[in-house]
PATIFI-966844 format. One record per residue (C-alpha): residue number from 1; residue in three letters; x, y, z. Coordinates in pm, 1 decimal, always signed. Each point is the difference from the previous one (the first is absolute). Layout:
// residues N
<rec><i>NUM</i><aa>ala</aa><x>X</x><y>Y</y><z>Z</z></rec>
...
END
This chain:
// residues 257
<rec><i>1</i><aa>unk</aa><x>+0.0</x><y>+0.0</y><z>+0.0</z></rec>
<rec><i>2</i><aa>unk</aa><x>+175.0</x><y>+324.5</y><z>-82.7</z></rec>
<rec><i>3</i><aa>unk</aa><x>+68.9</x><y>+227.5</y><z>+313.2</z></rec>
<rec><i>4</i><aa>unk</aa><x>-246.2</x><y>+326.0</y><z>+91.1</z></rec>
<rec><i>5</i><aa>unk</aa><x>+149.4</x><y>+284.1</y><z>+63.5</z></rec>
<rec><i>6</i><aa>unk</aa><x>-8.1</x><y>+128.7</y><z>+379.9</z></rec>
<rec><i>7</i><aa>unk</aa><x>-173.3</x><y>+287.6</y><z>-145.1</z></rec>
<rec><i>8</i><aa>unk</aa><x>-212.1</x><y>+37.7</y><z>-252.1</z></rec>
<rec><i>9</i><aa>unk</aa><x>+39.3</x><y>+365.4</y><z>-45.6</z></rec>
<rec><i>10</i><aa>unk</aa><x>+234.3</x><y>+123.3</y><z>-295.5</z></rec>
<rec><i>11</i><aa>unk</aa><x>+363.9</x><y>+130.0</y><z>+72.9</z></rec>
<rec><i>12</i><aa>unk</aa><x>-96.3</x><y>+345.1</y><z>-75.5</z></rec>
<rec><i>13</i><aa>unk</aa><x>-293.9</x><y>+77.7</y><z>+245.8</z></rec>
<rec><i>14</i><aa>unk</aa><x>+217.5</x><y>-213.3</y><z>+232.2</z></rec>
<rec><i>15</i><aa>unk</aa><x>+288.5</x><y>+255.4</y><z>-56.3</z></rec>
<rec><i>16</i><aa>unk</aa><x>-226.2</x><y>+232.1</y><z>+48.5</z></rec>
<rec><i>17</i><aa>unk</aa><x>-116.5</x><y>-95.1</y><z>+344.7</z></rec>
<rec><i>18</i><aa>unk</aa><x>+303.1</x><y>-13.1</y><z>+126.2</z></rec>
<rec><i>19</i><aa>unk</aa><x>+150.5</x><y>+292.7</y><z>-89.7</z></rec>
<rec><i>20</i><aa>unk</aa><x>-256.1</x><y>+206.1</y><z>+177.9</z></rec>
<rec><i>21</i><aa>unk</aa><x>+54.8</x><y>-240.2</y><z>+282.3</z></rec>
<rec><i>22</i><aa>unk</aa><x>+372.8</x><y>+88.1</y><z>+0.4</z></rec>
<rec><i>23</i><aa>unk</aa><x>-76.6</x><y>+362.9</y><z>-20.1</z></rec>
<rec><i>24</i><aa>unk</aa><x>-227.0</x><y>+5.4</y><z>+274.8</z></rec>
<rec><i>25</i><aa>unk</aa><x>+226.5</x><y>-210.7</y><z>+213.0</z></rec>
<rec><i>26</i><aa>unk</aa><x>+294.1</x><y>+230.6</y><z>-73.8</z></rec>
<rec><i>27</i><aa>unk</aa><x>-236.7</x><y>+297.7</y><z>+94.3</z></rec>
<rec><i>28</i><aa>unk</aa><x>-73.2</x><y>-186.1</y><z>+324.7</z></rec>
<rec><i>29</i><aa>unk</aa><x>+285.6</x><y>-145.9</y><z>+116.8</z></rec>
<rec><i>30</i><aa>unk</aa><x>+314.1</x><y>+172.5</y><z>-154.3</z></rec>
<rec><i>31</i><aa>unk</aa><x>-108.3</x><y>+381.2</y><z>-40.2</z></rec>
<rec><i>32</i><aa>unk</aa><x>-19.6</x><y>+260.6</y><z>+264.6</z></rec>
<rec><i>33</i><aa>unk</aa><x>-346.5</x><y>+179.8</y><z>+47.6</z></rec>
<rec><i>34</i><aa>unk</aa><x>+196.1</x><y>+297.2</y><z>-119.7</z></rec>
<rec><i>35</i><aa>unk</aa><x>+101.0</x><y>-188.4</y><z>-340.1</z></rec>
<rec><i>36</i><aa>unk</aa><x>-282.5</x><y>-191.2</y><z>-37.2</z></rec>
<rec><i>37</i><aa>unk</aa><x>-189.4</x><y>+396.1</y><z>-4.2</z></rec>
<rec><i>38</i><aa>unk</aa><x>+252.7</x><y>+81.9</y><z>-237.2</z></rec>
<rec><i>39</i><aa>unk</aa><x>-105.7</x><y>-307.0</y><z>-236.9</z></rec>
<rec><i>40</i><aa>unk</aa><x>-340.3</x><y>+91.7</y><z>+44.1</z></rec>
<rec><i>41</i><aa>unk</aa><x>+89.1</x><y>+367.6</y><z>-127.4</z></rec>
<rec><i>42</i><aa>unk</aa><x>+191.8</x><y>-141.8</y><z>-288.0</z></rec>
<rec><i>43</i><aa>unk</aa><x>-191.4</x><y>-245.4</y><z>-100.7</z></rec>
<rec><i>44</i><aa>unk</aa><x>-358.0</x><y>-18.2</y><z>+98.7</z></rec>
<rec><i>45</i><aa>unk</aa><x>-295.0</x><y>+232.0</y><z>-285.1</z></rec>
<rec><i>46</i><aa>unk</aa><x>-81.9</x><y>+343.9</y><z>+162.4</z></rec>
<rec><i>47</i><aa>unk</aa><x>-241.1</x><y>+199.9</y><z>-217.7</z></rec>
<rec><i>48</i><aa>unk</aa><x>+100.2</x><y>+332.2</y><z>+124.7</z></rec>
<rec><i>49</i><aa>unk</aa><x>+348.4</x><y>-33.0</y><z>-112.6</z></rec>
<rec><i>50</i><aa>unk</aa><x>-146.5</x><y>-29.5</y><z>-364.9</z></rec>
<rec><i>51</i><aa>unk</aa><x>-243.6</x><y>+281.5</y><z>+14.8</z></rec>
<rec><i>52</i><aa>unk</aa><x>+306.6</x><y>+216.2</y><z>+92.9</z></rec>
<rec><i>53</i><aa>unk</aa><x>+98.3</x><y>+46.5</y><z>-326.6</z></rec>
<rec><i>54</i><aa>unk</aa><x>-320.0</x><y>+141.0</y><z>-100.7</z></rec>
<rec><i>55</i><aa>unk</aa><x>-189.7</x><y>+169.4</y><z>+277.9</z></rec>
<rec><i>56</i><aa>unk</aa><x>+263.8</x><y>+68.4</y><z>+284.4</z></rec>
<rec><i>57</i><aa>unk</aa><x>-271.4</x><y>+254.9</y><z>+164.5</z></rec>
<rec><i>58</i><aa>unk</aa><x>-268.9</x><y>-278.6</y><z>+9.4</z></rec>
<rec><i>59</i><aa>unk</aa><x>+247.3</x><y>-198.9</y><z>+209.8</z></rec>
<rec><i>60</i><aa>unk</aa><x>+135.8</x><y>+250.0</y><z>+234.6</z></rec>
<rec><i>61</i><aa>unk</aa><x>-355.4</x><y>+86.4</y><z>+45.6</z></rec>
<rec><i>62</i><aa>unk</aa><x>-59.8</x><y>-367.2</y><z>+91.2</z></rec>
<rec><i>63</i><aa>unk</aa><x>+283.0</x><y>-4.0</y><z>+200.7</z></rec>
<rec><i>64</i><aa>unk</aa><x>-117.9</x><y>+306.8</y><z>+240.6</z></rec>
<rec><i>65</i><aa>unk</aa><x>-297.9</x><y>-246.5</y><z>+57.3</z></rec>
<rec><i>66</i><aa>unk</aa><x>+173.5</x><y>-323.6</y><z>+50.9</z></rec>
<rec><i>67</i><aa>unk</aa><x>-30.7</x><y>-102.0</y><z>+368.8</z></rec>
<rec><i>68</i><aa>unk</aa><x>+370.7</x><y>-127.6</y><z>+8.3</z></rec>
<rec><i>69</i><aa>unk</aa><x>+211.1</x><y>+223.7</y><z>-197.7</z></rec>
<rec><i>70</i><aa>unk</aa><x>+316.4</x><y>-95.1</y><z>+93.3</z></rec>
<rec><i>71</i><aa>unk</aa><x>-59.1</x><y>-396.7</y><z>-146.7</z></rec>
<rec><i>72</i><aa>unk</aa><x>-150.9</x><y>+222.2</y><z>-312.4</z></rec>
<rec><i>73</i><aa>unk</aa><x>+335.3</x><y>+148.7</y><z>-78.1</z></rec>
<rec><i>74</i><aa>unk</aa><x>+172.4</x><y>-278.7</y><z>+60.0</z></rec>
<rec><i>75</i><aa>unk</aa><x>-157.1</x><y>-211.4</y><z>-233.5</z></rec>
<rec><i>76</i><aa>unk</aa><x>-22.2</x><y>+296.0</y><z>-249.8</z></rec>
<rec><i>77</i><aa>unk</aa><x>+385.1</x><y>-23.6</y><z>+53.1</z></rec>
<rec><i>78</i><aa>unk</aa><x>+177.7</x><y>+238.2</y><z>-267.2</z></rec>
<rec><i>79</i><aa>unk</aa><x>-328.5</x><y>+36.9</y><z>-159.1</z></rec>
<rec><i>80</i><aa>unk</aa><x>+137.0</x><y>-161.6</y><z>-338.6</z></rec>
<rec><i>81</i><aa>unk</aa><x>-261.5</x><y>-264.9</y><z>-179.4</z></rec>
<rec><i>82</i><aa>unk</aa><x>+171.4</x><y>-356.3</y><z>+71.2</z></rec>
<rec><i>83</i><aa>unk</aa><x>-106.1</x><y>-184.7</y><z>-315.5</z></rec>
<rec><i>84</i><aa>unk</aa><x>+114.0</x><y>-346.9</y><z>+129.4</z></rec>
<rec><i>85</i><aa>unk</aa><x>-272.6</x><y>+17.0</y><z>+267.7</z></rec>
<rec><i>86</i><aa>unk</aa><x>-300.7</x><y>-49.6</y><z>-273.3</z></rec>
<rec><i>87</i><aa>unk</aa><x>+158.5</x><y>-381.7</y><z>+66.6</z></rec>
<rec><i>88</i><aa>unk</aa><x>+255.3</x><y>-36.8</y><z>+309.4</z></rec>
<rec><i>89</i><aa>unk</aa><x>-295.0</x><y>+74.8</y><z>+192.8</z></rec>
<rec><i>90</i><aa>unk</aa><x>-161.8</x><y>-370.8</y><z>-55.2</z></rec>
<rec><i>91</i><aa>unk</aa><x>+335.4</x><y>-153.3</y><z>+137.1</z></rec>
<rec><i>92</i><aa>unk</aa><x>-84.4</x><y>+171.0</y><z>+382.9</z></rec>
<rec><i>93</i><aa>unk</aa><x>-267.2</x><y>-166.6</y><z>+243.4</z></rec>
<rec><i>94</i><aa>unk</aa><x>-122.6</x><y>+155.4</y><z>+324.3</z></rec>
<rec><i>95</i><aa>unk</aa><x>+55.1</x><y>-257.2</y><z>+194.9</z></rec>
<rec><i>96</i><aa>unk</aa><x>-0.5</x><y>-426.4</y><z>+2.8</z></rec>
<rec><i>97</i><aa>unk</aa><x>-367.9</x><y>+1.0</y><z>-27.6</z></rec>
<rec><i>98</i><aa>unk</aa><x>-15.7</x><y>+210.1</y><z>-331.4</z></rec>
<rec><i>99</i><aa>unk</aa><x>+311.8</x><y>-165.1</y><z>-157.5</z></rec>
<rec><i>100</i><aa>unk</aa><x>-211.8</x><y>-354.9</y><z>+84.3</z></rec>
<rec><i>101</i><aa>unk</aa><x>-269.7</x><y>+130.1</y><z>-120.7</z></rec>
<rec><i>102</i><aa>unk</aa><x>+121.9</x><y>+100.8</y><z>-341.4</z></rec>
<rec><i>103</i><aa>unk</aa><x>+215.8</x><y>-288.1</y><z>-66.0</z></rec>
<rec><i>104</i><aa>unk</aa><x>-271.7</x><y>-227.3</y><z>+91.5</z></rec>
<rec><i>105</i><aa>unk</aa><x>-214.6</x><y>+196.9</y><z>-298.2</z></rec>
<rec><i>106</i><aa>unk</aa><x>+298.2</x><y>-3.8</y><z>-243.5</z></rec>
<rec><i>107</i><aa>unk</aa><x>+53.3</x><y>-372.5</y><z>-7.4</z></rec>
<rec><i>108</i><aa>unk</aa><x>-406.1</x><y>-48.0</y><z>-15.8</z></rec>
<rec><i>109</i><aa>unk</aa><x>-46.1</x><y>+232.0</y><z>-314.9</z></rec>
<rec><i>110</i><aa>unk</aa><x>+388.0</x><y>+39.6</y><z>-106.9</z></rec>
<rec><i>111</i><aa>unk</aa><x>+26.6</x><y>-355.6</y><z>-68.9</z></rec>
<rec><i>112</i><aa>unk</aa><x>-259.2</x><y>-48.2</y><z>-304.6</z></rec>
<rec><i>113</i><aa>unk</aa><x>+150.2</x><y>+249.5</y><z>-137.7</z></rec>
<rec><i>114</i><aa>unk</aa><x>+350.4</x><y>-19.7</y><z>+18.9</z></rec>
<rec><i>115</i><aa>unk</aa><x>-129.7</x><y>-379.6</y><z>-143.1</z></rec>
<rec><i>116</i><aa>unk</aa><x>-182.1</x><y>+161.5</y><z>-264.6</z></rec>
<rec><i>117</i><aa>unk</aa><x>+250.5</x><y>+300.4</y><z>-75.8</z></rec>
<rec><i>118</i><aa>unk</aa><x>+346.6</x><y>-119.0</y><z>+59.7</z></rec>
<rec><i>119</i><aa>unk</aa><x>+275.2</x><y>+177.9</y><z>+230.7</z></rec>
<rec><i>120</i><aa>unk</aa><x>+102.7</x><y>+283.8</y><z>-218.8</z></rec>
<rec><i>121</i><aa>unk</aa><x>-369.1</x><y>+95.7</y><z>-79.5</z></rec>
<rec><i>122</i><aa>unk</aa><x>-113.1</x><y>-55.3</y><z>+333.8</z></rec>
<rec><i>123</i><aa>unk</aa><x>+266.4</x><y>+262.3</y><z>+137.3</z></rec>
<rec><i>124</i><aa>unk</aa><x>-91.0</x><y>+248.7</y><z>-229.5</z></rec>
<rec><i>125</i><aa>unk</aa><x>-355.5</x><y>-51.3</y><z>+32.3</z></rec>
<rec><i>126</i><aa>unk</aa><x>+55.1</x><y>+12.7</y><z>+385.1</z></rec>
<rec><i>127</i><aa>unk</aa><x>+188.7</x><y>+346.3</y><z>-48.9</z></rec>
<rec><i>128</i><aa>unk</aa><x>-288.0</x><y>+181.4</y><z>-223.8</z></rec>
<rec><i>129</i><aa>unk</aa><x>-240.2</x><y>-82.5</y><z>+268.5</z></rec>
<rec><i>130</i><aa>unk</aa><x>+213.6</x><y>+117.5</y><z>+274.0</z></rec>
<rec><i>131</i><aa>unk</aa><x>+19.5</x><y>+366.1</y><z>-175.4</z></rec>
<rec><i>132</i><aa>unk</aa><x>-372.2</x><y>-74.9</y><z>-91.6</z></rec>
<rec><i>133</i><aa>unk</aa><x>-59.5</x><y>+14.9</y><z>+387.8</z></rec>
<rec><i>134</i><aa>unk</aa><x>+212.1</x><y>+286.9</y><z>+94.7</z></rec>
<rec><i>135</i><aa>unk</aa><x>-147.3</x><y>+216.9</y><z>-257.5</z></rec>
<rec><i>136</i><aa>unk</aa><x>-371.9</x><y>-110.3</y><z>+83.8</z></rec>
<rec><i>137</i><aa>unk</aa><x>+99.7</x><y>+50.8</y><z>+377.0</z></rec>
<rec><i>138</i><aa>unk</aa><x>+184.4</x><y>+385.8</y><z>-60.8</z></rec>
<rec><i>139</i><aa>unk</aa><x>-357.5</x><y>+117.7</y><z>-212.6</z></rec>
<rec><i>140</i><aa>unk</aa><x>-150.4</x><y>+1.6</y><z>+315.1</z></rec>
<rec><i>141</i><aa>unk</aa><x>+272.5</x><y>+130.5</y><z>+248.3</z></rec>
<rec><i>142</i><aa>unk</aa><x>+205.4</x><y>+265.0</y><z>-221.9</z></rec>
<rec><i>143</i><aa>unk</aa><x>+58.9</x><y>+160.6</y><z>+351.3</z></rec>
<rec><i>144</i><aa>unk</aa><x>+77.7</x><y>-276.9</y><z>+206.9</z></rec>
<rec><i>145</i><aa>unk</aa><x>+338.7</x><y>-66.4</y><z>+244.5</z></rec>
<rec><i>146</i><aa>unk</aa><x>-31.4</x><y>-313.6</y><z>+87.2</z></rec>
<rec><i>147</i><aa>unk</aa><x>+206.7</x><y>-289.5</y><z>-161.4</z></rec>
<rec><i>148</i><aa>unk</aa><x>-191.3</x><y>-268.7</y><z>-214.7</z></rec>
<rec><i>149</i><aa>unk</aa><x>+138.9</x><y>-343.3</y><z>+44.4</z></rec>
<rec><i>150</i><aa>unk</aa><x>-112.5</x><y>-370.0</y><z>-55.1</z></rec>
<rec><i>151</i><aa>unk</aa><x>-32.3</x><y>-225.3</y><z>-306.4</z></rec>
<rec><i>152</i><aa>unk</aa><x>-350.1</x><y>+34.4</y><z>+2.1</z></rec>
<rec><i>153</i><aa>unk</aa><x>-10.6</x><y>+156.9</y><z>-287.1</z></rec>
<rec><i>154</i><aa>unk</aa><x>+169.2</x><y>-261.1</y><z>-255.9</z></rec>
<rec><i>155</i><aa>unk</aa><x>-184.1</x><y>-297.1</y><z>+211.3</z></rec>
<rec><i>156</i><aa>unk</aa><x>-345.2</x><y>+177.6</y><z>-84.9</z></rec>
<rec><i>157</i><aa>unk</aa><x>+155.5</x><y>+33.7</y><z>-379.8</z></rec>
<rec><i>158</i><aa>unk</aa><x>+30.1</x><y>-365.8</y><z>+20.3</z></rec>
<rec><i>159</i><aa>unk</aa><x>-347.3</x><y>-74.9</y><z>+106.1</z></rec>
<rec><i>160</i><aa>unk</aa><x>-115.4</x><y>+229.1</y><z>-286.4</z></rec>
<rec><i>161</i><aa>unk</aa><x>+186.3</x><y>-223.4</y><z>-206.8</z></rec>
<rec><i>162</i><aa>unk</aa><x>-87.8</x><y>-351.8</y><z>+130.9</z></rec>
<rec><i>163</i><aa>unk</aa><x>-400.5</x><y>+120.1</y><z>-105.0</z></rec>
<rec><i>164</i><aa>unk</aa><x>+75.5</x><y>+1.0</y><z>-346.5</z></rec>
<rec><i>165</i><aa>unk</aa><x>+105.9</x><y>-370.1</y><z>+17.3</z></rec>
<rec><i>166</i><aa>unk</aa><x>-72.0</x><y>-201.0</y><z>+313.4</z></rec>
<rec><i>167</i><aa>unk</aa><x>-371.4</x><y>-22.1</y><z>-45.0</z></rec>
<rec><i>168</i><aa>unk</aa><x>+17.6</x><y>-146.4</y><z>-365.9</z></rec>
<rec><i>169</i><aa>unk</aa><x>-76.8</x><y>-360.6</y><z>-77.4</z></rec>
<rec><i>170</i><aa>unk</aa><x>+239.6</x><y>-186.2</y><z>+59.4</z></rec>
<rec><i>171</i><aa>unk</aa><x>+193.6</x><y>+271.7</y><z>+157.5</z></rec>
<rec><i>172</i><aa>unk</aa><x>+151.0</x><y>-15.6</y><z>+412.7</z></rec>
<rec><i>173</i><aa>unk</aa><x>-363.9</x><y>+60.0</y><z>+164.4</z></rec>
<rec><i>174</i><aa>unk</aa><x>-209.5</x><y>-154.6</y><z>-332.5</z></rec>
<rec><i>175</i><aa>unk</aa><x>-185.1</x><y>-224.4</y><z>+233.9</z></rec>
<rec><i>176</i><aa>unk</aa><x>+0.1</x><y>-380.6</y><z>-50.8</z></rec>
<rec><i>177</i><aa>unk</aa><x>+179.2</x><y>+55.5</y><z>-373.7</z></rec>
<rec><i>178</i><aa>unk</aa><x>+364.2</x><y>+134.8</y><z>+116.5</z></rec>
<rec><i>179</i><aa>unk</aa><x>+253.2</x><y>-76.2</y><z>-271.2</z></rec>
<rec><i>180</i><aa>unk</aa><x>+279.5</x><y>-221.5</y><z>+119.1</z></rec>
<rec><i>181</i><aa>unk</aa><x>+336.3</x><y>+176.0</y><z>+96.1</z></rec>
<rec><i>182</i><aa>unk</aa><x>+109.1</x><y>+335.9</y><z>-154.2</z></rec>
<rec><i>183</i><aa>unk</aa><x>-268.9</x><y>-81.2</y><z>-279.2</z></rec>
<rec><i>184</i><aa>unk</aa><x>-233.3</x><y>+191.8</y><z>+278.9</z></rec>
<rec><i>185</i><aa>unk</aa><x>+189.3</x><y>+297.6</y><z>-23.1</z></rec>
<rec><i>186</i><aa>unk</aa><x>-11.7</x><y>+28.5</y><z>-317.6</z></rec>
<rec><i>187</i><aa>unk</aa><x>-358.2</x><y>+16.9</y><z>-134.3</z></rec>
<rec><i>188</i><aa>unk</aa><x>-173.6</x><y>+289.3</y><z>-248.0</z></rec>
<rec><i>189</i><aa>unk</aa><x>-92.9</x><y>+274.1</y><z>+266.8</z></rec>
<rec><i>190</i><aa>unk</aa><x>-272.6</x><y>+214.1</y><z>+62.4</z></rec>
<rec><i>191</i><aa>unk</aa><x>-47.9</x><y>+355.6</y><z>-205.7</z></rec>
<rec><i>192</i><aa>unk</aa><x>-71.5</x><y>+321.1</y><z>+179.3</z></rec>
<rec><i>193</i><aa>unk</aa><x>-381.4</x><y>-55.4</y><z>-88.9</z></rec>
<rec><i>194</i><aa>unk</aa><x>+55.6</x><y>-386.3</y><z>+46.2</z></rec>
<rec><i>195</i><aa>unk</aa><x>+100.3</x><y>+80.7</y><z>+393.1</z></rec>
<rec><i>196</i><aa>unk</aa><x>-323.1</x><y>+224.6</y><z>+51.0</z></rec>
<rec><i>197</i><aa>unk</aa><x>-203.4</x><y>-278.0</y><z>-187.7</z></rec>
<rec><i>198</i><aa>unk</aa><x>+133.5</x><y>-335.7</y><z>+197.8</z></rec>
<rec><i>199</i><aa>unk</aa><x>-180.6</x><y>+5.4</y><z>+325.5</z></rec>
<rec><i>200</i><aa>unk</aa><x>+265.0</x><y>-170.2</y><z>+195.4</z></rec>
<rec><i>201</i><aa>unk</aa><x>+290.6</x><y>+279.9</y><z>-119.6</z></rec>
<rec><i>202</i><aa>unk</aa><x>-235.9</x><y>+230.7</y><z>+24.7</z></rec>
<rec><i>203</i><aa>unk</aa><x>-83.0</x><y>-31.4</y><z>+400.3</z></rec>
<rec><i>204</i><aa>unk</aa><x>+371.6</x><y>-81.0</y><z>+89.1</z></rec>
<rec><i>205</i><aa>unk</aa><x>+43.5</x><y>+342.1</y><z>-161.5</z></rec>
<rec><i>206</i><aa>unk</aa><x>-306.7</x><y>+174.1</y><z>+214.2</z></rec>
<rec><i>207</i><aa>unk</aa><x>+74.1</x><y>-173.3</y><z>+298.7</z></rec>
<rec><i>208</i><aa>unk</aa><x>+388.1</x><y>+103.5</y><z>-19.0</z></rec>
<rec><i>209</i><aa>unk</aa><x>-64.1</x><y>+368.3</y><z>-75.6</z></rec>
<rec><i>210</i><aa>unk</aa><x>-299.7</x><y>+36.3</y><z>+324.2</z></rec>
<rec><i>211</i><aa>unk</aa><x>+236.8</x><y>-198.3</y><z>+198.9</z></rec>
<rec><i>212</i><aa>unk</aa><x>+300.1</x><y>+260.4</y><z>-46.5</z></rec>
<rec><i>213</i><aa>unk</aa><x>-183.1</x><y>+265.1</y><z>-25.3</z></rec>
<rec><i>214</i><aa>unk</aa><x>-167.7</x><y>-60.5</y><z>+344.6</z></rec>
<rec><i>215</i><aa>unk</aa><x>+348.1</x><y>-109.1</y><z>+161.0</z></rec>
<rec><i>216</i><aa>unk</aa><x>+161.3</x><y>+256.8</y><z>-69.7</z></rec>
<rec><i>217</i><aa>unk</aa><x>-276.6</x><y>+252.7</y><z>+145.7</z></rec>
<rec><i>218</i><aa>unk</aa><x>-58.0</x><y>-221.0</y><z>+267.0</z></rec>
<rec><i>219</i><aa>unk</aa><x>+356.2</x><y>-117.9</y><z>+68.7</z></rec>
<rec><i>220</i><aa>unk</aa><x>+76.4</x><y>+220.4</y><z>+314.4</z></rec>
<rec><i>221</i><aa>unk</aa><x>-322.1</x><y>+17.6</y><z>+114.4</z></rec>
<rec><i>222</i><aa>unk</aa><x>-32.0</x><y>-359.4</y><z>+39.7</z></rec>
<rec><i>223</i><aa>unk</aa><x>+328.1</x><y>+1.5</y><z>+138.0</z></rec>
<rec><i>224</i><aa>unk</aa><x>+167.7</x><y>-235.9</y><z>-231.1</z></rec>
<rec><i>225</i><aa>unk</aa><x>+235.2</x><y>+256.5</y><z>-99.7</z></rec>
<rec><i>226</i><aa>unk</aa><x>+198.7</x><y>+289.9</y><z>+173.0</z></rec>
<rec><i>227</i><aa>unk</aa><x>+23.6</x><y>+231.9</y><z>-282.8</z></rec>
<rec><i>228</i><aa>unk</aa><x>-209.6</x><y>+58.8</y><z>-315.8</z></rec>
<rec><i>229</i><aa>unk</aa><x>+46.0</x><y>-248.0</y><z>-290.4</z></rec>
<rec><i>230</i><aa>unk</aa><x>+49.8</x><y>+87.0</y><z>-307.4</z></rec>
<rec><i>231</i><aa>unk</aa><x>-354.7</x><y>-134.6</y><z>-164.1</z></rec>
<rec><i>232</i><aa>unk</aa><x>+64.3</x><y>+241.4</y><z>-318.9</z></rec>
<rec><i>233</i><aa>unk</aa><x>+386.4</x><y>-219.2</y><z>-84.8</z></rec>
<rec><i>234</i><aa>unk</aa><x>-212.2</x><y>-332.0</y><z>+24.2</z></rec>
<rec><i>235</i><aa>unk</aa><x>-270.7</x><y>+161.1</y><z>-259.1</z></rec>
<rec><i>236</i><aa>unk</aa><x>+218.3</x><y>+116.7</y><z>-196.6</z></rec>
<rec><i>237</i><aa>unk</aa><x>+249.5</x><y>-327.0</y><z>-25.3</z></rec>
<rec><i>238</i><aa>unk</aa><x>-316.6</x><y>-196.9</y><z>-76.6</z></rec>
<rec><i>239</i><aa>unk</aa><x>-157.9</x><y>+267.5</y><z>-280.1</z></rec>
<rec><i>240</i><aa>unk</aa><x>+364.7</x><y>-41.5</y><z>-188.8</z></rec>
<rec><i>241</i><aa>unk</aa><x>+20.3</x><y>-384.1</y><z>+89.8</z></rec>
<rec><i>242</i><aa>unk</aa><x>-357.1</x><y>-46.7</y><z>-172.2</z></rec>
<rec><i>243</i><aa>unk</aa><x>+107.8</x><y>+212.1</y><z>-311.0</z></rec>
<rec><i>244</i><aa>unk</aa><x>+382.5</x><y>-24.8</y><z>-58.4</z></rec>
<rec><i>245</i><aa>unk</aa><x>-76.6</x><y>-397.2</y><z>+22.7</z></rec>
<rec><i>246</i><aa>unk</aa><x>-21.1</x><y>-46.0</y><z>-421.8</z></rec>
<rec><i>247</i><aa>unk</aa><x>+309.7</x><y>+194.6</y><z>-42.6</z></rec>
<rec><i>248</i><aa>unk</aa><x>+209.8</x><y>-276.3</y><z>+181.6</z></rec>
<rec><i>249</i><aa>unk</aa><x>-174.3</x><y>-240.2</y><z>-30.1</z></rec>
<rec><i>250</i><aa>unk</aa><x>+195.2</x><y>-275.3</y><z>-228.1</z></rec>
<rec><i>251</i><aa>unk</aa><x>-378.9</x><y>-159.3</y><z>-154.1</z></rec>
<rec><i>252</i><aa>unk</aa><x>-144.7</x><y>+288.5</y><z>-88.2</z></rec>
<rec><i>253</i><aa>unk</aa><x>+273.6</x><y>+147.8</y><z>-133.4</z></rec>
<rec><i>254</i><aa>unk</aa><x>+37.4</x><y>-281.8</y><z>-230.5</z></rec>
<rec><i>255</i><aa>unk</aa><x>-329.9</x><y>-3.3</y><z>-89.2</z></rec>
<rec><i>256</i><aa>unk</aa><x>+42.1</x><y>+344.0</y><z>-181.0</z></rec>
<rec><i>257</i><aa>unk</aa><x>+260.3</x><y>-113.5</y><z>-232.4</z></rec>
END
């Protein structure tokens, strides 16, 4: 009988997993609270630091508001855009809880489609989705100072993805007529229209969007988080996951030629 692999996840998501595990360790165990403030100035997404360039009023009038000015400045730092942050800021976790949290998500949803993508398309894929939820995040907080962080953003990209295919006959969740191995991964996916038309994608996709968009109101209240979370990143990484989907996708791009 030939040997199964301890797990079943592909290198890639794998890799993934534990490098943010490595860079939350390091951030844990190795840094200083002093450096690991500095990291989070360097590399965690603060909006206000990219509206700088074209309203600095707007922000020092935000700033006179902001209840803790001095963390404000800090963050603002030199008050230079950081362009690496639209990204870097996925690689930084809260705390255990978030990082489990994520990485639990990311091998759910990463794996079909790192299975159905490949390594080099899944990374870039993973990337556009990241920005995606930055960008969808900054619309609604062009005045904000504090730091984005988490991978929520390319995890929910993922999930956007995974609708497209999962729910297809034959496909990972096509009920009792799941193709055997990678074959599963593999099969025609949903259009746009086909995903608002199949009443299984269809409610994963409702159910998703109500459940984030209540979490991340509710979040604090319900005391399952400390600080706000960043509902807009996850709507965002899923919009771009749902719609950049056919552009990496290796069947449908062979289907147009």
């Amino acid at each position: 009988m030939p040997r199964q692999p301890a797990f079943n996840i592909p290198g890639v998501v794998l890799g993934a997993m534990a490098l943010l595990a490595l860079i939350h360790g390091l951030r844990e165990y190795v840094l200083t609270d002093r450096q690991d403030l500095e990291t989070l100035a360097s590399f965690a997404f603060t909006p206000a630091r990219f509206t700088l360039l074209y309203d600095p009023d707007g922000v020092a009038d935000a700033l006179d508001g902001f209840s803790r000015t001095q963390a404000a400045l800090f963050f603002l730092g030199d008050g230079e855009p950081q362009w690496w942050t639209l990204v870097t800021y996925s690689l930084l976790h809260a705390d255990w809880t978030h990082l489990g949290l994520n990485a639990l998500w990311l091998a759910a949803f990463g794996a079909p489609v790192a299975r159905r993508f490949g390594a080099l398309r899944f990374m870039i894929f993973c990337l556009a989705t990241t920005i995606a939820g930055a960008l969808a995040h900054y619309g609604l907080h062009l005045y904000d100072f504090l730091p984005m962080i988490g991978a929520s953003g390319v995890v929910s990209g993922l999930t956007g993805a995974c609708v497209r295919f999962v729910f297809q006959s034959h496909g990972p969740l096509g009920g009792e007529h799941i193709a055997s191995g990678d074959e599963a991964y593999r099969q025609p996916a949903l259009s746009l229209r086909g995903v608002f038309a199949d009443p299984r994608a269809f409610t994963f996709l409702a159910f998703w969007l109500v459940l984030n968009v209540l979490f991340g109101v509710m979040s604090p209240t319900l005391g399952f988080s400390e600080g706000p979370v960043a509902w807009e990143a996850h709507m965002g990484g899923f919009v771009a996951g749902l719609l950049l989907f056919p552009l990496m996708d290796p069947r449908s791009l062979s289907r147009r030629v």
